[in-house]
C-alpha positions as CSV (number, residue, x, y, z in Angstrom):
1,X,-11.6,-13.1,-1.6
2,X,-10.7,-9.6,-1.8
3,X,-9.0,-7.7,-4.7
4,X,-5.7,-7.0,-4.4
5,X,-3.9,-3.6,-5.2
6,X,-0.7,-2.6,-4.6
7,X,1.9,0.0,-5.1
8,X,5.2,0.0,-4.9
9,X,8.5,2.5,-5.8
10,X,11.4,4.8,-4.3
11,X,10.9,6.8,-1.5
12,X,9.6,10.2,-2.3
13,X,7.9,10.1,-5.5
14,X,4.2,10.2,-4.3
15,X,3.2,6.5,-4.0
16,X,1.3,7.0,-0.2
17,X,-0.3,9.8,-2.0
18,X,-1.7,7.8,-5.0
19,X,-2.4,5.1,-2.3
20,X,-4.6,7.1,-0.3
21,X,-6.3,8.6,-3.6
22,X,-7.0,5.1,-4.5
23,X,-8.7,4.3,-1.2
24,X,-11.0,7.7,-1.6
25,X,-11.9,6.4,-5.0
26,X,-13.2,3.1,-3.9
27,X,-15.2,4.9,-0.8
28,X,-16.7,7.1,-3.3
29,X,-17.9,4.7,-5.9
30,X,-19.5,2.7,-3.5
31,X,-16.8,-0.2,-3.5
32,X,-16.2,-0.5,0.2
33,X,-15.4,-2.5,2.5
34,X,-11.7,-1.1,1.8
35,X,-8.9,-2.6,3.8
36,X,-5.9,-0.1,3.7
37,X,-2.6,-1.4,4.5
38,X,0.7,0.6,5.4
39,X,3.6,-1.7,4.5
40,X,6.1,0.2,4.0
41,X,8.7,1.0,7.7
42,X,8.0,4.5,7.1
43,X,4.4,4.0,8.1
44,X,3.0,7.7,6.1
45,X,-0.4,5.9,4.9
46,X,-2.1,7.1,8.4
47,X,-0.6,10.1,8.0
48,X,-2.0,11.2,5.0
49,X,-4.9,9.9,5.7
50,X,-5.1,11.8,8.9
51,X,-5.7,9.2,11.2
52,X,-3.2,9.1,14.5
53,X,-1.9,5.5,14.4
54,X,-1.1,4.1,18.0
55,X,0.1,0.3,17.4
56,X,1.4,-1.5,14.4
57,X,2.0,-5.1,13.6
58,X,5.4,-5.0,14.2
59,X,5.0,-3.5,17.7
60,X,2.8,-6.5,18.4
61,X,5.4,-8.7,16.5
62,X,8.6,-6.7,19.2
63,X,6.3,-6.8,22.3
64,X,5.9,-10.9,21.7
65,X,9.3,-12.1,21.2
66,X,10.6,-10.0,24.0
67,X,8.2,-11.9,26.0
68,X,7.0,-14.9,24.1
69,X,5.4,-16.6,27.8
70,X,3.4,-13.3,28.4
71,X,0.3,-15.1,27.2
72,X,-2.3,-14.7,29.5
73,X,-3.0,-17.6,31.6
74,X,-5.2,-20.1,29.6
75,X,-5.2,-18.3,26.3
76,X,-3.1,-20.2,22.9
77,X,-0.8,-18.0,21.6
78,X,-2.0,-17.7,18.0
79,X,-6.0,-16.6,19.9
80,X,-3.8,-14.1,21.8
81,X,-1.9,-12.8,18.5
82,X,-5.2,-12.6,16.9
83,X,-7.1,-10.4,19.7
84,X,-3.9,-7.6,19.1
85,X,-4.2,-7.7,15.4
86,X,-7.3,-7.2,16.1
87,X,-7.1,-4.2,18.3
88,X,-4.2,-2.9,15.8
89,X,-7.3,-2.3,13.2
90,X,-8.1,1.8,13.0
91,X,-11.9,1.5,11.9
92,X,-13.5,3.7,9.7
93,X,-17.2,3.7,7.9
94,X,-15.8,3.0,4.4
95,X,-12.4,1.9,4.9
96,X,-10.0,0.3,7.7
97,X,-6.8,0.7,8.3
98,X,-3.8,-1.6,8.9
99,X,0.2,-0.1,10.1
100,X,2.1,-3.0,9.5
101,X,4.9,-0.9,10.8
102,X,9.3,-1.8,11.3
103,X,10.5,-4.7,10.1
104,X,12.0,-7.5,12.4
105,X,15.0,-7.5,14.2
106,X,17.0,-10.5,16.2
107,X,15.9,-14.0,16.2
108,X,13.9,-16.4,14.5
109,X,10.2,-15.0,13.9
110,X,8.8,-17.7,11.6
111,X,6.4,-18.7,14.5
112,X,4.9,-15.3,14.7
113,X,4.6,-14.3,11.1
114,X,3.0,-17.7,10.4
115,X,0.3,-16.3,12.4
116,X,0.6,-12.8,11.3
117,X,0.1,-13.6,7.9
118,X,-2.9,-16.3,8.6
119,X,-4.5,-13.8,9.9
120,X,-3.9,-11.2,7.6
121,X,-5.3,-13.1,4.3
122,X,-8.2,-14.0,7.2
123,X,-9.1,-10.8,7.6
124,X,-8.6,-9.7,3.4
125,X,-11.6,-11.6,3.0
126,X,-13.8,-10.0,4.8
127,X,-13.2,-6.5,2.8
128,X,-13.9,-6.0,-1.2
129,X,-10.8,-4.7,-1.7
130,X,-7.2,-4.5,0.2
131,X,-4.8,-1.4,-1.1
132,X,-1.1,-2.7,-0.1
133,X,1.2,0.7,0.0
134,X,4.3,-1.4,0.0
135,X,8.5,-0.7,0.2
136,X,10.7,-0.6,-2.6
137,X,11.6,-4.1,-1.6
138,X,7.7,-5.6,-1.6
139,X,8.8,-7.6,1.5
140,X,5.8,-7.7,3.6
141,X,3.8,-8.3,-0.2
142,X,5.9,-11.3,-0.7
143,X,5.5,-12.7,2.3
144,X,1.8,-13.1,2.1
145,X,0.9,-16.3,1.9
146,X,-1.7,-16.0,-0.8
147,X,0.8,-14.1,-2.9
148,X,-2.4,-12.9,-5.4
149,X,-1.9,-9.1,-6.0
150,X,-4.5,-8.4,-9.0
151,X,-3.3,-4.8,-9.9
152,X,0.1,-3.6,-9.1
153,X,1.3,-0.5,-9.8
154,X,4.5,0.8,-10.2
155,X,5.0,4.4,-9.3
156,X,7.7,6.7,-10.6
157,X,8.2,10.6,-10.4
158,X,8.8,12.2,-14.1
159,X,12.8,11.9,-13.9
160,X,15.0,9.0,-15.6
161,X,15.9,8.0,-11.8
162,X,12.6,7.1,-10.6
163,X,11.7,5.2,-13.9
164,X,15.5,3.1,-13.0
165,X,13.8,2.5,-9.8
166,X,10.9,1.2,-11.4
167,X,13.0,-1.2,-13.6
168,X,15.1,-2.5,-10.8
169,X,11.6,-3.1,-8.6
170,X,10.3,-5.2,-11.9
171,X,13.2,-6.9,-11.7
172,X,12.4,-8.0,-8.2
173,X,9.1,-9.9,-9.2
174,X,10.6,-13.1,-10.7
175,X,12.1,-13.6,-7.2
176,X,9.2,-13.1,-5.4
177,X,6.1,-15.6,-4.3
178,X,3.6,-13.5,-5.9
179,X,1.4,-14.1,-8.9
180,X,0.5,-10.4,-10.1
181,X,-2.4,-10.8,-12.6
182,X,-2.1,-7.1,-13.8
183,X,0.9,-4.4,-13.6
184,X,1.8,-0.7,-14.9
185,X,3.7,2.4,-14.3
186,X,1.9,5.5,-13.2
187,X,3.5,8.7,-13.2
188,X,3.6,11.4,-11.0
189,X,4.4,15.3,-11.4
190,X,4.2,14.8,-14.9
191,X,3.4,16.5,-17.8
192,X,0.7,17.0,-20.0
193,X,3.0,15.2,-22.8
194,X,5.7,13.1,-21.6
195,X,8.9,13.6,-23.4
196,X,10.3,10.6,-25.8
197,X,13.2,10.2,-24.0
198,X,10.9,9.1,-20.7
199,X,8.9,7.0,-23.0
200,X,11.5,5.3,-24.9
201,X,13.3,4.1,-21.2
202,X,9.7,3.0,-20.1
203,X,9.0,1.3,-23.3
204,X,12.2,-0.5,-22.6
205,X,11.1,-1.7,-19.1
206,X,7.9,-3.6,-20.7
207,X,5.3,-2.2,-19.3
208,X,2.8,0.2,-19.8
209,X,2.5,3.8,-18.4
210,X,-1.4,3.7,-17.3
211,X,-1.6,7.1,-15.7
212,X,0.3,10.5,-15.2
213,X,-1.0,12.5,-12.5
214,X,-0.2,16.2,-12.9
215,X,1.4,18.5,-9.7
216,X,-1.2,19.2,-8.1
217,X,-1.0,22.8,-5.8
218,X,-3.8,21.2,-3.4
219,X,-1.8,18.4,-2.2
220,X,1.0,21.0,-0.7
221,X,-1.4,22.8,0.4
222,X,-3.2,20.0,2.3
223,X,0.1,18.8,3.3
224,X,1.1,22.0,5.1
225,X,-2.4,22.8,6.8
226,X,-2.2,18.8,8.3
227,X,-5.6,18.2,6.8
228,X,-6.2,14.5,5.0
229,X,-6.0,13.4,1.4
230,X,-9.2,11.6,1.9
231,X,-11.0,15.3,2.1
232,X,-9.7,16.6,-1.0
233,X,-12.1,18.4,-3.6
234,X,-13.4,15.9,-6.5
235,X,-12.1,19.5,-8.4
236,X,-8.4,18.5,-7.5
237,X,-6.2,17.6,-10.3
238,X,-4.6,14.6,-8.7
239,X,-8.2,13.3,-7.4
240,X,-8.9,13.7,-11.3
241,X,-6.2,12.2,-12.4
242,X,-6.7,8.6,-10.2
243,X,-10.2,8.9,-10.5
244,X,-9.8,8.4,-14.1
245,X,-6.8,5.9,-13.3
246,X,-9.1,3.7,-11.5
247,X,-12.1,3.8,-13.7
248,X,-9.4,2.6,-16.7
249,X,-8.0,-0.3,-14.6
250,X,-9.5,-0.7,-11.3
251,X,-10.2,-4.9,-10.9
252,X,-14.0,-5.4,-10.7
């Protein structure tokens, strides 16, 4: 069975991009086959990645209930489900990539996400590692059914408001199905010393800060020339900074 890592934390504070870093770690030191999945409904992981994404889980999951007897001739449904989950992998020589895309709308789905999520844990074990970029929420994590995350990490900008968010998302674990082996906060944007106030409100959350990644001019820079994350220089300070993330707390 794969490892399992997954991030989660507000919108905005960098968590695709630590994501993304984390999948050109693992293809650098050799610790592929990666699967990548986007769970969060804003679908960036692709995008930083550079990789045009065409079809997503939940297009498959829309397109099935609006026409649940559009099964070819001959074929069960859950075979049929399968072959476009399959066709919804973006392939890569290191790493693969999965959108899972908006969430569900109208109507009872359990039928379809039964199969969704078969398949899913299926298709985990097949790759060394899977990297989970999830919502605040950790929906789509919770409704694995394996529910085995081995490292989840907790992002945060440096502000007081992003740490909250941090807190409230921690909050959300005892209410979830999942059985998370290791957790931490990493920070982004921050500096070289983190001031005691930010420490003492982390310290009062219960977990430990395992990494501060420093702003980082490169990533703006890649950001406005459209180029990928995956192609930044080892010299980069954010590449540094998860490099050094992963070889403290990576799961072997």
């Amino acid at each position: 069975m794969s490892k399992v890592i997954a991030f989660a934390g507000k919108g905005g504070v960098g968590k695709t991009t630590v994501a993304t870093l984390v999948v050109r770690y693992l293809a650098a030191t050799g610790k592929s086959p990666v699967l990548a999945v986007d769970a969060d409904p804003n679908s960036n992981l692709g995008e930083t990645m550079g990789m045009a994404v065409t079809t997503t889980v939940g297009d498959i999951r829309e397109n099935f209930m609006k026409d649940p007897q559009g099964v070819p001739s001959g074929m069960d449904k859950t075979i049929y489900l399968e072959s476009l989950m399959n066709q919804a992998i973006i392939e890569t020589p290191h790493f693969d990539l999965l959108v899972m895309g908006r969430q569900e709308g109208q109507g009872c789905y359990c039928m379809v996400n039964n199969i969704l999520n078969n398949f899913t844990d299926e298709l985990a074990a097949s790759y060394k590692y899977m990297i989970v970029d999830n919502e605040a929420g950790m929906e789509h994590l919770s409704r694995r059914t394996s529910g085995k995350v081995d490292m989840l990490y907790l992002v945060t900008d440096y502000s007081l408001r992003g740490l909250r968010a941090v807190r409230r998302i921690y909050g959300l674990l005892d209410n979830l199905k999942l059985s998370v082996e290791k957790i931490g906060i990493v920070v982004t944007r921050g500096p070289e010393k983190l001031s005691d106030v930010f420490l003492d409100e982390a310290k009062e959350i219960g977990i430990p800060i395992l990494g501060v990644i420093p702003s980082d001019p490169a990533l703006l820079e890649f950001d406005m020339e459209k180029k990928s994350l995956l192609d930044l220089p080892d010299s980069s300070l954010s590449v540094i900074a998860v490099n050094h993330l992963l070889d403290e707390s990576c799961p072997q």
